[in-house]
Biopython code that builds the backbone (N, CA, C, O; Angstrom):
import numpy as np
from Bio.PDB.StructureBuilder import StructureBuilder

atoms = [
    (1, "UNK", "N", (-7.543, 3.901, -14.888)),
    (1, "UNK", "CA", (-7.389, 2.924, -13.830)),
    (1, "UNK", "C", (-8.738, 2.698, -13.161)),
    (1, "UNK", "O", (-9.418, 3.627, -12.724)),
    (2, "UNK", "N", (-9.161, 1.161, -13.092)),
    (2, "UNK", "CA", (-10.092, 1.731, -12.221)),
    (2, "UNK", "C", (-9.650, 0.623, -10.374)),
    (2, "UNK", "O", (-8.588, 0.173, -9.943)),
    (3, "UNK", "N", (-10.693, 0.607, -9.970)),
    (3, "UNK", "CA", (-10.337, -0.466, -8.255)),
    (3, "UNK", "C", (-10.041, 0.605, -7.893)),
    (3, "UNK", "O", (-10.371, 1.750, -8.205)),
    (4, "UNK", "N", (-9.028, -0.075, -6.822)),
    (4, "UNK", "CA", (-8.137, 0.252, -5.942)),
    (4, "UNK", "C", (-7.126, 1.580, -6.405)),
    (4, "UNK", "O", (-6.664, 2.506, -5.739)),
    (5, "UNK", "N", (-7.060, 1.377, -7.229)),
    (5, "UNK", "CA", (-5.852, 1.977, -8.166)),
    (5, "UNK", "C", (-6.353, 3.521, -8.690)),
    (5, "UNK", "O", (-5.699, 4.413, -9.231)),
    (6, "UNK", "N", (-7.796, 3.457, -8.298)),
    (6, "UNK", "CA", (-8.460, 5.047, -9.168)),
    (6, "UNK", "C", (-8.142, 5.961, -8.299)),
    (6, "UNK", "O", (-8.237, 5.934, -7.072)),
    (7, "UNK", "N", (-7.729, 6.837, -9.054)),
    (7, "UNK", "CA", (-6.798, 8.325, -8.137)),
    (7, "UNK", "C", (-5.609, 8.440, -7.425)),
    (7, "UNK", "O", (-5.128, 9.493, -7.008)),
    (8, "UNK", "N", (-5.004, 6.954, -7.259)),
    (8, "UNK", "CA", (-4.261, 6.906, -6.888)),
    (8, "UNK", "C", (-2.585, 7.447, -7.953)),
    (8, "UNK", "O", (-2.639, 7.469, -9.182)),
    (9, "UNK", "N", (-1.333, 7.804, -7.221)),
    (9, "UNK", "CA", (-0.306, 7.934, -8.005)),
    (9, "UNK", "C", (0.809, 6.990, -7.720)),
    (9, "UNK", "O", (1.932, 7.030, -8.222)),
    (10, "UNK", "N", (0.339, 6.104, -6.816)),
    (10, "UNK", "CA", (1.026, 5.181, -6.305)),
    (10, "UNK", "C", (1.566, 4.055, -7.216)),
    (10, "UNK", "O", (2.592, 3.518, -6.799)),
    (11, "UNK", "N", (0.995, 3.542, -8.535)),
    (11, "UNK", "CA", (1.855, 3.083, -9.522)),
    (11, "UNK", "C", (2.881, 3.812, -10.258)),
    (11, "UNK", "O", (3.847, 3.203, -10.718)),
    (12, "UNK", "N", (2.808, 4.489, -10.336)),
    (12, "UNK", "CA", (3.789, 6.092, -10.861)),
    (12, "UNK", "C", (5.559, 5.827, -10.033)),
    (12, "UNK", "O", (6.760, 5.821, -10.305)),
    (13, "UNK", "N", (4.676, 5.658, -9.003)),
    (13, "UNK", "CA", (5.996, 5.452, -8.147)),
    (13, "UNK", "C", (7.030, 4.445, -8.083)),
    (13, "UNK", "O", (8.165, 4.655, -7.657)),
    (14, "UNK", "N", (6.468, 3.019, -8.654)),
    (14, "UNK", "CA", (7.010, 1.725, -8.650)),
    (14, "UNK", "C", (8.021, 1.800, -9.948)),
    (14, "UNK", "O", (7.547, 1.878, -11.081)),
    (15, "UNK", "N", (9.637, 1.766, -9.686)),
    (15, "UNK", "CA", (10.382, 1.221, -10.497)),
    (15, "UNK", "C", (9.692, 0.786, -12.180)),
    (15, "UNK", "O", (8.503, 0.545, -12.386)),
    (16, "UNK", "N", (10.670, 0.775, -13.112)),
    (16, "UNK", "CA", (10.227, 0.052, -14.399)),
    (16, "UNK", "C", (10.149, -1.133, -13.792)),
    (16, "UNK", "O", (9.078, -1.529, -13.335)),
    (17, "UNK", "N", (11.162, -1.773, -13.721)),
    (17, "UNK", "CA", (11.167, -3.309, -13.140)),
    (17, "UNK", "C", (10.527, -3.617, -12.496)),
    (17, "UNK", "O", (11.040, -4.622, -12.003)),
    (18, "UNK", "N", (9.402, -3.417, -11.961)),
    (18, "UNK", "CA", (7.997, -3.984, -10.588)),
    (18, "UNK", "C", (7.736, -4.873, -11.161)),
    (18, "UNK", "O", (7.749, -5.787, -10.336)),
    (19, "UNK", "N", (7.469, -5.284, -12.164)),
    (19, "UNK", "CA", (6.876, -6.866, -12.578)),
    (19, "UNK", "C", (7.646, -8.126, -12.375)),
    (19, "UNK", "O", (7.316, -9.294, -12.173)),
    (20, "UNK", "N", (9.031, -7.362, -12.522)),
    (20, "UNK", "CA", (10.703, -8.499, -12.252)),
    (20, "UNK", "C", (10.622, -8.542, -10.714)),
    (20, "UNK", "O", (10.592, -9.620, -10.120)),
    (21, "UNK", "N", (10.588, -7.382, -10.091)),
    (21, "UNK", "CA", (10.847, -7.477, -8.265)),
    (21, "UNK", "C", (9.540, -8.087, -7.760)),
    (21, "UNK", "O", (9.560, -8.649, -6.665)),
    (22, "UNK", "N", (8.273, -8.020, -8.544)),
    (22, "UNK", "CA", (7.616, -8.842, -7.651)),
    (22, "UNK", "C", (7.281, -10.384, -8.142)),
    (22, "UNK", "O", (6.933, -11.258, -7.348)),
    (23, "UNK", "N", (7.410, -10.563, -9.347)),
    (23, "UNK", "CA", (8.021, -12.448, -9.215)),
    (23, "UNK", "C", (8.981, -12.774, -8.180)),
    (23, "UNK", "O", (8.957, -13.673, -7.340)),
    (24, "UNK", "N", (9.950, -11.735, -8.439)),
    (24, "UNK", "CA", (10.683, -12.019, -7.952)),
    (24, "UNK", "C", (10.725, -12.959, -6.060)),
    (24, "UNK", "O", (11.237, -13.994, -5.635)),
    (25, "UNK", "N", (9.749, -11.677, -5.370)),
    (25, "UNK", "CA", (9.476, -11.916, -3.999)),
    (25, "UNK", "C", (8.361, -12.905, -4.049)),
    (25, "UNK", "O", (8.585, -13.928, -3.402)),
    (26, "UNK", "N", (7.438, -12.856, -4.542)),
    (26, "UNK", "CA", (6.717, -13.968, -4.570)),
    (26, "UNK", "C", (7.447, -15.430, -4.831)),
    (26, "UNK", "O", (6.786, -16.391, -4.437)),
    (27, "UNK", "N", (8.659, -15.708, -5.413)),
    (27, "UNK", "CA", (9.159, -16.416, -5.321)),
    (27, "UNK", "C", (9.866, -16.798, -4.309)),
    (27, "UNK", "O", (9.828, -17.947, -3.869)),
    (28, "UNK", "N", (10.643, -15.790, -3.799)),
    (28, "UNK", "CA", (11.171, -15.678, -2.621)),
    (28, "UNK", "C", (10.689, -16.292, -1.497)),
    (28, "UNK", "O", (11.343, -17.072, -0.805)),
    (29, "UNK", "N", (9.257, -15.867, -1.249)),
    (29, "UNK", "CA", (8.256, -16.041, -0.418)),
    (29, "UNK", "C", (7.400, -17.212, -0.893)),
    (29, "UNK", "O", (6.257, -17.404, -0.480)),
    (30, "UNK", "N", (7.834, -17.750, -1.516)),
    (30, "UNK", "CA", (7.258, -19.238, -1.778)),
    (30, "UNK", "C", (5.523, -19.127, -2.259)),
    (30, "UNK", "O", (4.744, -19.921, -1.732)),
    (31, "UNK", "N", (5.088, -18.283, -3.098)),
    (31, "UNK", "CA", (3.535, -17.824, -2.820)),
    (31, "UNK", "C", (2.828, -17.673, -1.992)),
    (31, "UNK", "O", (1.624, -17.459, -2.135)),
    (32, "UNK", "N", (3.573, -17.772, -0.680)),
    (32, "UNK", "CA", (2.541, -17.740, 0.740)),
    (32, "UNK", "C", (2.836, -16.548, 1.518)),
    (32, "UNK", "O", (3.990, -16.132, 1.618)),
    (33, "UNK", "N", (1.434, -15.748, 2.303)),
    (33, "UNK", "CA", (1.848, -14.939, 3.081)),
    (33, "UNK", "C", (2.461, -14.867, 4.118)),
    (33, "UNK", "O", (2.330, -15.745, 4.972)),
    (34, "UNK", "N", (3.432, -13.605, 4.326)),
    (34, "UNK", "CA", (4.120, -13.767, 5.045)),
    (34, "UNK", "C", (3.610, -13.070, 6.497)),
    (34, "UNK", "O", (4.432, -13.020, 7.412)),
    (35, "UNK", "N", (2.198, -12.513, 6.711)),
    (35, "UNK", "CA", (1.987, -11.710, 7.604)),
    (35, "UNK", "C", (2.646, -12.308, 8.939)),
    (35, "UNK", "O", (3.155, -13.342, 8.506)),
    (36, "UNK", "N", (2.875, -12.269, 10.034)),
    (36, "UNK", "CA", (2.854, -12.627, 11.305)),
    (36, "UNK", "C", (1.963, -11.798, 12.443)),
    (36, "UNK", "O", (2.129, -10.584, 12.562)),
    (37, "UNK", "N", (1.288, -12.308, 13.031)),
    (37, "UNK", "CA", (0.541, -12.206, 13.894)),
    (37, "UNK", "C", (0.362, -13.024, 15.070)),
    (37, "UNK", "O", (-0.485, -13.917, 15.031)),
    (38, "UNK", "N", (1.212, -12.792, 16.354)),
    (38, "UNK", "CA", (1.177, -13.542, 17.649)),
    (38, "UNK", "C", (1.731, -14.902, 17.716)),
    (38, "UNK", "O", (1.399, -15.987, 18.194)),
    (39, "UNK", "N", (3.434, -14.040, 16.545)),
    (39, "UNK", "CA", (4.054, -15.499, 16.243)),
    (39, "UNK", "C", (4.206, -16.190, 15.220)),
    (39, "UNK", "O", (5.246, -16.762, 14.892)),
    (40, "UNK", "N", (2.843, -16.184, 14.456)),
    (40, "UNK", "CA", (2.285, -17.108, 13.506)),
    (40, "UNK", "C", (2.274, -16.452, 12.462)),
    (40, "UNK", "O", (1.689, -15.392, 12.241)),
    (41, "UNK", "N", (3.302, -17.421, 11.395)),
    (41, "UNK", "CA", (2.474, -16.574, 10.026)),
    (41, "UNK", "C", (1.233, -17.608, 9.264)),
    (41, "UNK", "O", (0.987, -18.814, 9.249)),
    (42, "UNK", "N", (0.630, -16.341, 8.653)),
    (42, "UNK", "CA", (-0.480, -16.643, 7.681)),
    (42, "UNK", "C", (0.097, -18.375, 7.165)),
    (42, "UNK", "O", (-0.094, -19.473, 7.687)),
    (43, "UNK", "N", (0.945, -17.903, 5.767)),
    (43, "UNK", "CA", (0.781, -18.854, 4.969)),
    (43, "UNK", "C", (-0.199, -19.149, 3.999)),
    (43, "UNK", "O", (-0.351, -20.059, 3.183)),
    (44, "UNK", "N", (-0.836, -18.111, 4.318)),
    (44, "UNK", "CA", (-2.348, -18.831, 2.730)),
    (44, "UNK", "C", (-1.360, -18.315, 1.474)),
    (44, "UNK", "O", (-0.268, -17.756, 1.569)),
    (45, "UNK", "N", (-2.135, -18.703, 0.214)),
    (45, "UNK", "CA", (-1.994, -18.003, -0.882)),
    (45, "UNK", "C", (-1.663, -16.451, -0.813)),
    (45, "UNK", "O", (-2.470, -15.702, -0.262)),
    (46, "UNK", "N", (-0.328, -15.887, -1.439)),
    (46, "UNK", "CA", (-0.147, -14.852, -1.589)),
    (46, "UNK", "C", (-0.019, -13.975, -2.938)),
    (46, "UNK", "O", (0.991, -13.982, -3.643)),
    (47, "UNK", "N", (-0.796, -13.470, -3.114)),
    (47, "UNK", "CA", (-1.247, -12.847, -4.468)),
    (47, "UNK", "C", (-0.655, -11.389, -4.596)),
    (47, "UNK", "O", (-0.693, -10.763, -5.655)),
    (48, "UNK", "N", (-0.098, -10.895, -3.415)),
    (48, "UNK", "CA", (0.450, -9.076, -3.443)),
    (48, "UNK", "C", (1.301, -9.318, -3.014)),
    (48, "UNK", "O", (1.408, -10.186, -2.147)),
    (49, "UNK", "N", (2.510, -8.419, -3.609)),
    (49, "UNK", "CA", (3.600, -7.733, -2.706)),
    (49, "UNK", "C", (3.579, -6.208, -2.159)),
    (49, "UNK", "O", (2.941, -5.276, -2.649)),
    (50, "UNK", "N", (4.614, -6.168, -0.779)),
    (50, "UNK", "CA", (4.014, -4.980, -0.029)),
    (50, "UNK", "C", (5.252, -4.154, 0.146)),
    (50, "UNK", "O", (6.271, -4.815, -0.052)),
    (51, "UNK", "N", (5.407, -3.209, 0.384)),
    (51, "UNK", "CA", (6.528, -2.784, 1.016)),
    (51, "UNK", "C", (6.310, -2.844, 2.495)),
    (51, "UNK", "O", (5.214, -2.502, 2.940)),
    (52, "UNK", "N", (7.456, -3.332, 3.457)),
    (52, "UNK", "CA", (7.085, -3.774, 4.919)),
    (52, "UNK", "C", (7.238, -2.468, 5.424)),
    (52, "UNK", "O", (6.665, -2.241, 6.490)),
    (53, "UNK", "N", (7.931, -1.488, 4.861)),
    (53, "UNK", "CA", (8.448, -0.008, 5.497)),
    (53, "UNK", "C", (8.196, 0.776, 4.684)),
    (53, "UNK", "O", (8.957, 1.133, 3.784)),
    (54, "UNK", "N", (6.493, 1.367, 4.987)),
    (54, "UNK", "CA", (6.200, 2.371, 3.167)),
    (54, "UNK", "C", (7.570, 3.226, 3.180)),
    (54, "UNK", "O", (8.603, 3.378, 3.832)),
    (55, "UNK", "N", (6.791, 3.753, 1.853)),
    (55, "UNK", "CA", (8.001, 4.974, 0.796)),
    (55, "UNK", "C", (8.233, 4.294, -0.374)),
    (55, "UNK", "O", (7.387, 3.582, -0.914)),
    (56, "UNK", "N", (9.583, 4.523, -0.879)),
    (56, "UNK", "CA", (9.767, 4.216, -1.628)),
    (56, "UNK", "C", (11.312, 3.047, -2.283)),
    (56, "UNK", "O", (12.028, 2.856, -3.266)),
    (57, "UNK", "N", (11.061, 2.583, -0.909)),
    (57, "UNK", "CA", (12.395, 1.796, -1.070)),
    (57, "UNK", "C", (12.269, 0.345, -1.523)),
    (57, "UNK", "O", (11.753, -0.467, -0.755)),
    (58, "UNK", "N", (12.690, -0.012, -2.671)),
    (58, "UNK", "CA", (12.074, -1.530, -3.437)),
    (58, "UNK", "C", (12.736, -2.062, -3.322)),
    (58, "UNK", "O", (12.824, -2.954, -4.165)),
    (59, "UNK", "N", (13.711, -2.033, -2.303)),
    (59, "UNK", "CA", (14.864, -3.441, -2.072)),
    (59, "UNK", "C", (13.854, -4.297, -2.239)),
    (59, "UNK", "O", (12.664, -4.005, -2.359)),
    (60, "UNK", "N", (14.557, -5.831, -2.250)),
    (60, "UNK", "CA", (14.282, -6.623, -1.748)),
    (60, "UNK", "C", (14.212, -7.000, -0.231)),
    (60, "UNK", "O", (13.473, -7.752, 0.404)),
    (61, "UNK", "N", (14.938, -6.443, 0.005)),
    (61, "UNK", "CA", (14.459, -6.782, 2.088)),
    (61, "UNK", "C", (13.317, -6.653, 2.553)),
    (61, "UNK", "O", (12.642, -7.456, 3.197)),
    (62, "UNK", "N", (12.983, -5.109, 2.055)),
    (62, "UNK", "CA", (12.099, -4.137, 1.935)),
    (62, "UNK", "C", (10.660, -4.982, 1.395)),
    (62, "UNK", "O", (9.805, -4.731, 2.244)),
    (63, "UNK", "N", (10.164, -5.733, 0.496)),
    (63, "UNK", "CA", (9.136, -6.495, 0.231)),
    (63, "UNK", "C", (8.456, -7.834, 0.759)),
    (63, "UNK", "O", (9.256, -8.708, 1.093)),
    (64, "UNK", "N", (7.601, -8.020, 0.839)),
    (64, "UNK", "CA", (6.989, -9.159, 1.025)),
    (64, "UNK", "C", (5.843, -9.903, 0.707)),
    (64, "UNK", "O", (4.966, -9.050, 0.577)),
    (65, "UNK", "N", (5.414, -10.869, 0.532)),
    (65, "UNK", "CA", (4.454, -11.458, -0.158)),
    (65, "UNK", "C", (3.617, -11.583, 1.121)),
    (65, "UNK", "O", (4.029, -11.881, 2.242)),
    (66, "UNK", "N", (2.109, -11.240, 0.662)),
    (66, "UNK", "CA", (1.072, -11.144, 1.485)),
    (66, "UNK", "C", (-0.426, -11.699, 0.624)),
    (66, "UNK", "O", (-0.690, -11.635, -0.577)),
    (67, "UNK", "N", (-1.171, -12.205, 1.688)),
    (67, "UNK", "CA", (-2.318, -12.579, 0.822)),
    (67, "UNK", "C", (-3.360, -11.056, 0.374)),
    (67, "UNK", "O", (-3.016, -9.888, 0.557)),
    (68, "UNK", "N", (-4.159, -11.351, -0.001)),
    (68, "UNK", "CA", (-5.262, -10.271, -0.300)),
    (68, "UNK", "C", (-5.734, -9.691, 1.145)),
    (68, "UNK", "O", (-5.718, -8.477, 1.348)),
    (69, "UNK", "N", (-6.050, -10.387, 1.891)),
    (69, "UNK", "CA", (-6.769, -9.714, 2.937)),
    (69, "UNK", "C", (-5.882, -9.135, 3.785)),
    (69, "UNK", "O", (-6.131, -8.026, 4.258)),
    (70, "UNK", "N", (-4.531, -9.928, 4.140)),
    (70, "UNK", "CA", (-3.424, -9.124, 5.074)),
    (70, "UNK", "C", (-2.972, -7.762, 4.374)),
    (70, "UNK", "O", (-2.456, -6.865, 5.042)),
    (71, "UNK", "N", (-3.150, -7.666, 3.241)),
    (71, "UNK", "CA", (-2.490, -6.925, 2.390)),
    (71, "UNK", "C", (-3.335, -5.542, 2.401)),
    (71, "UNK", "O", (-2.729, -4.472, 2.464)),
    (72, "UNK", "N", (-4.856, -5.593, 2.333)),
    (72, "UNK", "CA", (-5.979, -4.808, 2.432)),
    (72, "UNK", "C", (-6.269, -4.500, 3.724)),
    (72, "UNK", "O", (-7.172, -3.664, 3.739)),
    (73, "UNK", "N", (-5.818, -4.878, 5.087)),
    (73, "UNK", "CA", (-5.583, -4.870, 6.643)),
    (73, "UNK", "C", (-4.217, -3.652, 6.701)),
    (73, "UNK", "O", (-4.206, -2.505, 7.148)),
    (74, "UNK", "N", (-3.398, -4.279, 6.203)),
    (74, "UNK", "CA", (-1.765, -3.547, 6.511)),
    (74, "UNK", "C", (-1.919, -2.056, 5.402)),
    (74, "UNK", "O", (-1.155, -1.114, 5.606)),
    (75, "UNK", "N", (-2.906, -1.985, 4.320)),
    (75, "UNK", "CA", (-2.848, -0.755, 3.781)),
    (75, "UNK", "C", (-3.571, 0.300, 4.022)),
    (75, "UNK", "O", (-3.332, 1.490, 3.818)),
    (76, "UNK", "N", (-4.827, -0.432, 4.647)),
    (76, "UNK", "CA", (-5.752, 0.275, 5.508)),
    (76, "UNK", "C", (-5.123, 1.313, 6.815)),
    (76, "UNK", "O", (-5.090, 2.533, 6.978)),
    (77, "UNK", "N", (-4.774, 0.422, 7.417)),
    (77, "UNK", "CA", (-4.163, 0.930, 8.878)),
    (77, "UNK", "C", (-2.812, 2.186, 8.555)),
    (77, "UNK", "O", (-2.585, 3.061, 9.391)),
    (78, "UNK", "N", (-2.138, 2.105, 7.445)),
    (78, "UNK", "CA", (-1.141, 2.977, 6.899)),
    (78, "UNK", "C", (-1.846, 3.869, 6.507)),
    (78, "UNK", "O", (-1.348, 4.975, 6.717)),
    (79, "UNK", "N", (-3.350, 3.888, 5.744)),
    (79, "UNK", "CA", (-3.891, 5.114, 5.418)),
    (79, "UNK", "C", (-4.222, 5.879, 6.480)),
    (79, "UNK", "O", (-3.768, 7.015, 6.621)),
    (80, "UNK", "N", (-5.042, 5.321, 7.319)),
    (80, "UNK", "CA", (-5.580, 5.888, 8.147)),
    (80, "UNK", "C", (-4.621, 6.315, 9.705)),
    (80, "UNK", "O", (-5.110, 6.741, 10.751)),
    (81, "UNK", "N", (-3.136, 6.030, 9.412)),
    (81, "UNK", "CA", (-2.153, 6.349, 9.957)),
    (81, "UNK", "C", (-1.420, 7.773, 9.675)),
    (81, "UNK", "O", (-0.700, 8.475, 10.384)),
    (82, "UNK", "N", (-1.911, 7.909, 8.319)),
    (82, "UNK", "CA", (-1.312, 8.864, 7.584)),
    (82, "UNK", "C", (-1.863, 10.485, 7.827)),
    (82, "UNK", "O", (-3.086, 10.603, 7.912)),
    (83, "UNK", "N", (-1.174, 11.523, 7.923)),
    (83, "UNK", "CA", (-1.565, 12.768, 7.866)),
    (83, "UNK", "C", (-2.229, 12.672, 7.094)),
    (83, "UNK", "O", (-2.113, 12.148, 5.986)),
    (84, "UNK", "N", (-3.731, 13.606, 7.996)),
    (84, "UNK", "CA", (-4.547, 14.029, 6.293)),
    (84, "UNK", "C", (-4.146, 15.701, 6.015)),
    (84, "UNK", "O", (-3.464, 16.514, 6.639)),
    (85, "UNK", "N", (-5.037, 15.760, 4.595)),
    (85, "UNK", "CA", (-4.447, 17.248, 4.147)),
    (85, "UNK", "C", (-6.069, 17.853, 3.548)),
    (85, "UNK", "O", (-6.563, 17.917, 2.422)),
    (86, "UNK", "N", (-6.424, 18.130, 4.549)),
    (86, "UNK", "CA", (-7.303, 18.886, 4.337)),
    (86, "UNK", "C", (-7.392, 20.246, 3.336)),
    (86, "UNK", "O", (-6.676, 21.246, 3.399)),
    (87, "UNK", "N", (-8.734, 19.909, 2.188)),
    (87, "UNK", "CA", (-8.663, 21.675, 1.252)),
    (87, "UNK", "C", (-9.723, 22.053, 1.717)),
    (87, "UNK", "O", (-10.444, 21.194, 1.210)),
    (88, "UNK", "N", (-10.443, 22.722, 2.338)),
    (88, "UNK", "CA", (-11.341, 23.979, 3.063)),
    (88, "UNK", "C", (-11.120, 24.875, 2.047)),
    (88, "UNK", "O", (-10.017, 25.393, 1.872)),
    (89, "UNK", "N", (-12.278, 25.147, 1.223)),
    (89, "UNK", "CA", (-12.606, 26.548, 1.095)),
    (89, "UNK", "C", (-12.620, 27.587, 1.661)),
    (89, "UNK", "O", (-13.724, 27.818, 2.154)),
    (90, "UNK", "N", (-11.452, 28.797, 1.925)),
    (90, "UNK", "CA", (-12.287, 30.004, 2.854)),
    (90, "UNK", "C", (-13.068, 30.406, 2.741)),
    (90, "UNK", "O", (-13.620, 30.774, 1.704)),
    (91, "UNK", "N", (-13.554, 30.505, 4.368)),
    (91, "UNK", "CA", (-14.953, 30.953, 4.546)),
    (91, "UNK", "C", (-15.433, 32.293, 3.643)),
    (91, "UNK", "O", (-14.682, 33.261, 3.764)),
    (92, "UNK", "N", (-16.111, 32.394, 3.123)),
    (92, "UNK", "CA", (-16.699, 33.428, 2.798)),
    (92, "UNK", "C", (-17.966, 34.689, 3.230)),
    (92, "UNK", "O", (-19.169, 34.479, 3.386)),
    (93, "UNK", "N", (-17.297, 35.886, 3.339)),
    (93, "UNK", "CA", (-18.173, 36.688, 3.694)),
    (93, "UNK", "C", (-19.779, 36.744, 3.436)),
    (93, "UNK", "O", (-19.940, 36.052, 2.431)),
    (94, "UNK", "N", (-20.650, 37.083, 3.728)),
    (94, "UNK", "CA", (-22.109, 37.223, 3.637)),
    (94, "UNK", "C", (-22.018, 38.383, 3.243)),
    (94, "UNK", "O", (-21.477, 39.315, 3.838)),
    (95, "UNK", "N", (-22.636, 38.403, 2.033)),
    (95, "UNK", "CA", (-22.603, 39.420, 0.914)),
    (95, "UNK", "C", (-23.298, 40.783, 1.316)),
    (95, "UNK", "O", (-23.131, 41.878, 0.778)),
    (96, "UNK", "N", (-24.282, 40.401, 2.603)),
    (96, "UNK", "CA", (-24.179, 42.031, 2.729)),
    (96, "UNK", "C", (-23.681, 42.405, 3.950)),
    (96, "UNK", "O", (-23.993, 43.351, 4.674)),
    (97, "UNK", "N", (-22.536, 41.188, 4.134)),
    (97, "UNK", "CA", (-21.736, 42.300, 4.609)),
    (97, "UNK", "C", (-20.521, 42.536, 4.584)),
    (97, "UNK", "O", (-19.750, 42.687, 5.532)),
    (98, "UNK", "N", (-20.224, 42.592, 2.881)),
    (98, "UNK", "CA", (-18.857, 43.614, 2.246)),
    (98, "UNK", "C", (-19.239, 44.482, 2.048)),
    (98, "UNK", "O", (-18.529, 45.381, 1.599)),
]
sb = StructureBuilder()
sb.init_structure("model")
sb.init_model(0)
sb.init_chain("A")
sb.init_seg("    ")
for serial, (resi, resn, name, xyz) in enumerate(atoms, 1):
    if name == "N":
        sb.init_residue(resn, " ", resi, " ")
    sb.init_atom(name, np.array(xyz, "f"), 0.0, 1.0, " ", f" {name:<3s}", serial, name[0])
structure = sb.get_structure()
């Protein structure tokens, strides 16, 4: 994989059918984003679908068509929302003094 997608396990996770559910919503959603912001939605070109409530729930309710940049805004803010999990090496003694 490379992009977005390197290291990630987050395709792993998507249903067989992800290619059917997201025509699907993109259809739904008329190709336009659906972000809202102060009322207003986007409307540009929508090229991603999102889950509106991460995890792993692929309803259809659950999805929505978003452009590139709302989409890279709303995944951002979920990362950096997210517990981190820190691996620390233990500290290690100074060898002379074991």
């Amino acid at each position: 994989m490379s992009g977005q997608w390197a290291g990630s396990t987050r395709r792993y996770e998507l249903p067989p059918d992800w290619p059917e559910l997201r025509a699907l919503v993109l259809a739904r959603d008329e190709q336009r984003c659906r972000w809202r912001e102060n009322g207003t939605v986007c409307g540009r070109s929508a090229t991603d679908v999102d889950h509106i409530k991460p995890g792993t729930n692929h309803s259809l309710t659950n999805l929505q068509a978003l452009c590139r940049d709302h989409h890279a805004i709303k995944s951002s803010r979920e990362g950096n929302a997210a517990p981190r999990v820190t691996r620390w090496r233990p500290t290690e003694r100074h060898p002379g003094l074991l």
